[in-house]
C-alpha positions in Angstrom: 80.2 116.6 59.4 79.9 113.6 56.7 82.7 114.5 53.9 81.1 115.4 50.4 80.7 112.3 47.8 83.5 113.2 45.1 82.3 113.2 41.3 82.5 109.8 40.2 84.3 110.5 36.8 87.1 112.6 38.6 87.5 109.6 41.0 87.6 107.0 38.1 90.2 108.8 36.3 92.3 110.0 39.6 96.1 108.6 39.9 95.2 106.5 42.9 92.8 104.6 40.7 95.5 104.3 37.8 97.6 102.7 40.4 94.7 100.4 41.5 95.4 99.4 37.5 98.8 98.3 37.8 98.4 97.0 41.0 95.6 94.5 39.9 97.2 93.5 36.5 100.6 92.7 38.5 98.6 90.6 41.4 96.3 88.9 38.6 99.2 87.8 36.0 101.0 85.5 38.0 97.9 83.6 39.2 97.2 83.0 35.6 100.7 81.3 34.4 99.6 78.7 36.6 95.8 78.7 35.8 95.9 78.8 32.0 99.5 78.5 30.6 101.3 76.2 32.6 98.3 73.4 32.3 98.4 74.1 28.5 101.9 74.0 28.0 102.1 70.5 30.1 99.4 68.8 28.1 100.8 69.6 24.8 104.1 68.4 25.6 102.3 64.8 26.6 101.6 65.0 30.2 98.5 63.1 31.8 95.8 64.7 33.1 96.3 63.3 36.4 99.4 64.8 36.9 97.9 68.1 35.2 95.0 68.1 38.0 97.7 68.0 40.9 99.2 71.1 40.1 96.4 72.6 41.6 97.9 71.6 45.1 101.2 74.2 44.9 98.1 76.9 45.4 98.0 76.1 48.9 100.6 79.6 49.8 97.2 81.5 48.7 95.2 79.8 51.5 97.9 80.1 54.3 99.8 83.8 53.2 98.6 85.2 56.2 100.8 82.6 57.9 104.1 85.2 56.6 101.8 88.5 56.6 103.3 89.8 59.6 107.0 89.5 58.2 105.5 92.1 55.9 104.1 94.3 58.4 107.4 93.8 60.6 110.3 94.3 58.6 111.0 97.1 55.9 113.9 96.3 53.2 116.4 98.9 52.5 115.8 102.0 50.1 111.9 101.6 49.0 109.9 101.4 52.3 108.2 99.0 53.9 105.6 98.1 51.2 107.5 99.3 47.9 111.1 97.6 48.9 108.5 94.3 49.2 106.5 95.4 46.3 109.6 95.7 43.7 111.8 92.5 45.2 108.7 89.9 44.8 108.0 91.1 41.2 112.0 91.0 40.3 112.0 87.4 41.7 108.5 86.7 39.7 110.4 88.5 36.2 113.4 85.7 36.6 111.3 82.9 37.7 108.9 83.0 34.9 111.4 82.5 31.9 113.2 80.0 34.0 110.5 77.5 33.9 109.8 78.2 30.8 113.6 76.8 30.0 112.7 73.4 31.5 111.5 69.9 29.8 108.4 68.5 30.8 109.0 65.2 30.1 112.9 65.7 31.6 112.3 68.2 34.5 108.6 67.8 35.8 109.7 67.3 39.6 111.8 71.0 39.0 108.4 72.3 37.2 107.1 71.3 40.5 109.2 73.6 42.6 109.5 76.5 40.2 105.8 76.0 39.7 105.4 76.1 43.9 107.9 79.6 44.4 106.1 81.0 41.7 102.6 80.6 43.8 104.4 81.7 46.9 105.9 84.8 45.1 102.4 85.6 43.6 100.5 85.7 47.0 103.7 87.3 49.0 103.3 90.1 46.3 99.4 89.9 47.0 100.0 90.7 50.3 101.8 93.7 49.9 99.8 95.0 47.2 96.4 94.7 48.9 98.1 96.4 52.0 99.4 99.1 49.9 96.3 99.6 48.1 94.5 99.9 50.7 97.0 102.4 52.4 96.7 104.4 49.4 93.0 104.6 49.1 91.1 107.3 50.8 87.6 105.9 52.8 85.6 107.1 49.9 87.4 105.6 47.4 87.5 102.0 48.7 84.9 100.1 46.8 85.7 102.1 43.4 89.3 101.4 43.7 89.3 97.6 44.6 86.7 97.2 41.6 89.2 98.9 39.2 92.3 96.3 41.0 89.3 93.7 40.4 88.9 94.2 36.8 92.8 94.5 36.3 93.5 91.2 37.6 91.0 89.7 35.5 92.1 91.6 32.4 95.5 90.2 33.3 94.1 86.7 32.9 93.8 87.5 28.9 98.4 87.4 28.4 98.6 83.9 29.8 95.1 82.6 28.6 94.9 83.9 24.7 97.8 85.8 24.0 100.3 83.6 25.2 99.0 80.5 23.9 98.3 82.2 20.4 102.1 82.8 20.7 102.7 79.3 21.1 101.8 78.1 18.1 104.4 80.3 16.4 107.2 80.7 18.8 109.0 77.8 20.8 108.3 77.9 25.0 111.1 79.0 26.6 110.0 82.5 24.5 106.6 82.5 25.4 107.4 82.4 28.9 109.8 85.1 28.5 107.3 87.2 26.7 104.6 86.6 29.5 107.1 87.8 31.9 107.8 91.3 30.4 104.4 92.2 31.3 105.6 92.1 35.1 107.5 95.4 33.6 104.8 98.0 34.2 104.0 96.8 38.1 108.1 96.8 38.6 108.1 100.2 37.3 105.0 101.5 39.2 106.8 100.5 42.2 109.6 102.7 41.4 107.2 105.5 40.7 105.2 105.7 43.6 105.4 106.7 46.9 105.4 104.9 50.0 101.9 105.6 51.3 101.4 107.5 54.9 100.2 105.0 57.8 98.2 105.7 60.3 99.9 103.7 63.5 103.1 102.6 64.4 104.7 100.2 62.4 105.2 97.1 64.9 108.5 97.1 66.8 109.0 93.0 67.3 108.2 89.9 64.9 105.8 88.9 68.1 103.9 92.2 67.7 103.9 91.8 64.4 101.5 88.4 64.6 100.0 89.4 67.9 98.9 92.4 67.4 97.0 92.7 64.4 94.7 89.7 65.6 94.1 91.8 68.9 93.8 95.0 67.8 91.0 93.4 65.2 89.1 92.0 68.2 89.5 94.6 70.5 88.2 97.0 68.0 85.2 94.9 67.0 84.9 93.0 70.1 85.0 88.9 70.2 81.1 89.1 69.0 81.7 91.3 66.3 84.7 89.7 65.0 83.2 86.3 65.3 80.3 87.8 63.1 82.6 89.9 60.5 84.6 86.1 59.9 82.0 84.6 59.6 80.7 87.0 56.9 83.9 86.7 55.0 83.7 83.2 55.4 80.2 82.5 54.2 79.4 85.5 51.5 80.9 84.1 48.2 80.4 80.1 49.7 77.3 79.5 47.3 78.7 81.4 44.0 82.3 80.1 44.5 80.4 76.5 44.8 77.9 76.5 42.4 80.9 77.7 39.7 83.8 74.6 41.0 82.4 72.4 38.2 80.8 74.7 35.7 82.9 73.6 32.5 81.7 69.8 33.3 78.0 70.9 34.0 78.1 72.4 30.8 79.6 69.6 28.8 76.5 67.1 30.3 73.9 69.9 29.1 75.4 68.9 25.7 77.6 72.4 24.8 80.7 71.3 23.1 84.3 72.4 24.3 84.0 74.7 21.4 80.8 76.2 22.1 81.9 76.2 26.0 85.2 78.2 25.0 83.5 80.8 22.9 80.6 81.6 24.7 82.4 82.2 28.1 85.4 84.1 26.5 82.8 86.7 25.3 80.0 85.8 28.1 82.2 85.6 30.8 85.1 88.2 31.0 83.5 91.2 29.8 80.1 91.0 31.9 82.5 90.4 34.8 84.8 93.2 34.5 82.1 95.8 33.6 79.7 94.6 36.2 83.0 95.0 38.6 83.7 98.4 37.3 80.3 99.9 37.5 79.9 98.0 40.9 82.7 100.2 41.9 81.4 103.0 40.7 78.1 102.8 42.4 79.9 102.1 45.9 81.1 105.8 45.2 76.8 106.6 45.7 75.6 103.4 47.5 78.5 103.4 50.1 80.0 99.7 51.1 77.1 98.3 53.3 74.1 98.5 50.6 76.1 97.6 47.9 76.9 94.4 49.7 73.1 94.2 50.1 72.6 94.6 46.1 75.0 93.0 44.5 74.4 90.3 47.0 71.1 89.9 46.1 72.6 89.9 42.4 75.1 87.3 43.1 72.1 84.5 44.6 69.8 85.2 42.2 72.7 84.3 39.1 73.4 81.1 40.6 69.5 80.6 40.3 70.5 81.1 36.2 72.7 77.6 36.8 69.3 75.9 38.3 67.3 76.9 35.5 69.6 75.8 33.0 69.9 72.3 34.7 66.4 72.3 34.6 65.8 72.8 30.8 68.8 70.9 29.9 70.3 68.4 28.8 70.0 69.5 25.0 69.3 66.4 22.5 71.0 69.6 20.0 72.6 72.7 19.8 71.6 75.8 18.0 71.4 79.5 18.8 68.7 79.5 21.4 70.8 77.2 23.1 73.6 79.0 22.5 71.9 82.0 23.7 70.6 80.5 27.2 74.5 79.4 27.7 75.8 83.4 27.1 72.8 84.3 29.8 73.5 81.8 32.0 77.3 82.6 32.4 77.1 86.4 31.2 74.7 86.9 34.6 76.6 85.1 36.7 80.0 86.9 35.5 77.7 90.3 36.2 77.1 88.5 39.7 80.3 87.9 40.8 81.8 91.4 38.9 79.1 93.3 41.8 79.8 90.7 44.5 83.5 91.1 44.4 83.8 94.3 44.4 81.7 94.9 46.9 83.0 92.2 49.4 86.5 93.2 48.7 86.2 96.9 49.5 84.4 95.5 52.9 87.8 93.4 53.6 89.7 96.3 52.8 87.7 98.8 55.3 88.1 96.1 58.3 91.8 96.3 58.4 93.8 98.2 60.5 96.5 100.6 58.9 99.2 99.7 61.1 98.5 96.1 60.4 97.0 96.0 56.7 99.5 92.6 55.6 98.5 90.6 58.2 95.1 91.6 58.6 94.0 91.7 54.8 96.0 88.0 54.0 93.8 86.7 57.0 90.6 87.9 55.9 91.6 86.9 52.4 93.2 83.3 53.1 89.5 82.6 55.1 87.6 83.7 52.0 89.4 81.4 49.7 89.0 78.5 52.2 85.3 77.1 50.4 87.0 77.4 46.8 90.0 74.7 48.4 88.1 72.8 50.8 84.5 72.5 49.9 84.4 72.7 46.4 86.6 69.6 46.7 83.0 68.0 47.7 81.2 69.6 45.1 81.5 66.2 42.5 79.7 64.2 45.2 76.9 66.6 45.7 76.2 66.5 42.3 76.1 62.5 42.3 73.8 62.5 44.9 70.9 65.7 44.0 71.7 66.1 40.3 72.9 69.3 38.8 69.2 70.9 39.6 69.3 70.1 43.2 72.8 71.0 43.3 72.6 74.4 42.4 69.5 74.8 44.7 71.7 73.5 47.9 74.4 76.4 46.9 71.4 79.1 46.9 70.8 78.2 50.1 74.6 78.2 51.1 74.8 81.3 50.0 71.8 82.9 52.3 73.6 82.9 56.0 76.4 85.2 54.4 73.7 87.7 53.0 71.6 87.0 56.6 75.0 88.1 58.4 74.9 91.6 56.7 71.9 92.8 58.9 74.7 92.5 61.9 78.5 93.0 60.0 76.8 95.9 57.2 73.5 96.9 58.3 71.4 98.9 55.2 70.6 101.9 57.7 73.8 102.4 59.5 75.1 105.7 58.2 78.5 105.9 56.5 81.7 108.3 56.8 80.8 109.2 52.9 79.7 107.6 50.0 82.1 104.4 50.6 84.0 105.0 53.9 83.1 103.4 57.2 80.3 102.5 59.0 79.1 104.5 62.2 80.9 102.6 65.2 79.2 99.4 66.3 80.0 96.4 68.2 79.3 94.3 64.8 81.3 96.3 62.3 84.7 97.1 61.7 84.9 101.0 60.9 84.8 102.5 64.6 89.0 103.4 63.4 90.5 106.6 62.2 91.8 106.7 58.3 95.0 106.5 57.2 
């Protein structure tokens, strides 16, 4: 008998999803030092660009965390459990590490900004992995795609301590507190991890660091079959390929349509964030109705079509001047493709979290995740060249298509018809899908 869809408001406002809150804001905050403050602080203490752009190689332990997953899944640390004792010793590590670069010179200690800058990124995704297995522990079937929209949104809120608060704060208070004060707001996750419970597993919790990496990778294939897993990473692989591309090199697109940094910087603070974190939010909340395969139809469809907005941008632009119809196309342009990627998200991270396994949620989750961030590291590394050779117009058409064999593997990994344990819980068993399991 299919379980009855619970009421969507007493979902939203249940204590798993308040959780889901602190969860995302913990995972989200670290990611963010390194996206927006430590780039800022660098360049106003007088270092080159060039050395600024290299940073972006210490995020390489996002790419390869499921590489350590299995430690994760293997070993529990003493007192907490196996995914709280993790939970709270990776945010204690991220609370000292924080303030500590925050006490070095850039112009004396850039190599030591390099290594502090490096365990802070491998910190930040060992906490992700124990946070997204948790979460996804914790999470009934029915409540996956509301609860990873609210962890989502969290995260991206997050993004507003190091990218606005913390640079306002700069310009009245000397580094070494900034840093410290971005740092306090690990408080709440390292409390929440005190607070909760360890979550009940379905499964045995593997015996030997060789089970630990075996395992999950044959149970995933055994339960889906060598077709079906084939056609699940592929999915994973392919479904945000066009979006994450057509976005690698929006802030220069926009500079040659002739926006300003200014107009750039105001539009997508109010354009940007907001569509993406209510069109994440209500994404999650029609999952609760839709269930996880059509909404990865629909917001798919959502997610294409806003990267079409880039196209017809690139068509009407470059502007000889700026003014408030300009303006306004700009806010349209990214406001859609922030409600896009809000739906899309969502969506596509509630399917990851329904194809693991609760006995190996770590390792399975990091892998699914690592291969979903592989386009944003490898081929958006290409995405300059492209543009030299079709333009921005034919560009952004050539990422439309890229994005089409994810949406064209949802009639195999998600098919629209195939019935679903609730509103948002698992597929009916097929060799294709990845929800033939029992809940945890």
């Amino acid at each position: 008998m299919t379980p009855a869809r619970p009421p969507v408001l007493a979902a939203l406002l249940s204590r798993r999803m308040l959780i889901c809150v602190f969860t995302g804001f913990s995972s989200g905050l670290p990611l963010y030092i390194l996206l927006n403050l430590v780039p800022a602080w660098l360049r106003t203490e007088g270092i080159s660009l060039r050395a600024i752009g290299a940073f972006a190689l210490i995020q390489f332990p996002y790419t390869w965390k499921f590489l350590w997953a299995p430690l994760l899944d293997r070993y529990a640390l003493p007192l907490l459990g196996r995914r709280r004792g993790w939970m709270l010793t990776t945010q204690v590590a991220l609370l000292a590490i924080i303030p500590l670069m925050g006490t070095l010179s850039p112009r004396d200690d850039l190599p030591l900004i390099v290594y502090a800058a490096t365990a802070l990124a491998f910190l930040s995704a060992t906490q992700d992995i124990v946070l997204d297995a948790y979460r996804r522990e914790l999470l009934r079937e029915t409540e996956l795609g509301l609860g990873n929209a609210v962890h989502v949104n969290a995260y991206r809120v997050a993004g507003l301590v190091p990218g606005s608060l913390s640079l306002i704060l700069a310009d009245r208070l000397p580094w070494p507190t900034v840093f410290l004060v971005t740092a306090l707001f690990m408080l709440p996750g390292t409390v929440m991890a005190l607070l909760v419970r360890e979550p009940a597993i379905t499964g045995v919790q593997p015996k030997t660091l060789r089970l630990a990496v075996i395992e999950p990778f044959r149970e995933f294939v055994g339960r889906a079959g060598w077709q079906g897993a084939a056609l699940v990473l592929g999915f994973v692989f392919f479904y945000k390929l066009g979006d994450s591309m057509a976005t690698a090199l929006a802030t220069p697109f926009y500079l040659d349509m002739g926006f300003t940094k200014s107009d750039i910087g105001l539009v997508a603070k109010n354009a940007g964030l907001w569509p993406a974190v209510i069109g994440g939010l209500l994404g999650g909340l029609w999952m609760v109705r839709l269930g996880i395969n059509r909404a990865l139809w629909i917001f798919g469809v959502v997610q294409v079509a806003s990267i079409i907005g880039f196209a017809w941008l690139a068509s009407v632009g470059p502007f000889p001047s700026i003014g408030a119809t300009e303006l306004a196309s700009l806010a349209a342009v990214i406001g859609f493709e922030a409600l896009g990627v809000g739906l899309g998200t969502a969506a596509f991270v509630a399917f990851i979290a329904r194809a693991t396994h609760p006995a190996y949620t770590a390792t399975q989750f990091a892998l699914f995740t690592s291969l979903a961030a592989v386009p944003r590291t490898v081929f958006n590394a290409g995405a300059g060249w492209l543009v030299e050779q079709a333009g921005w117009f034919g560009f952004f058409w050539l990422c439309v298509l890229l994005a089409l064999p994810g949406m064209a593997l949802l009639a195999w990994v998600a098919p629209w018809r195939l019935l679903e344990d609730g509103a948002s819980g698992n597929p009916a068993p097929t060799s294709a899908t990845t929800g033939s399991r029992n809940p945890p």
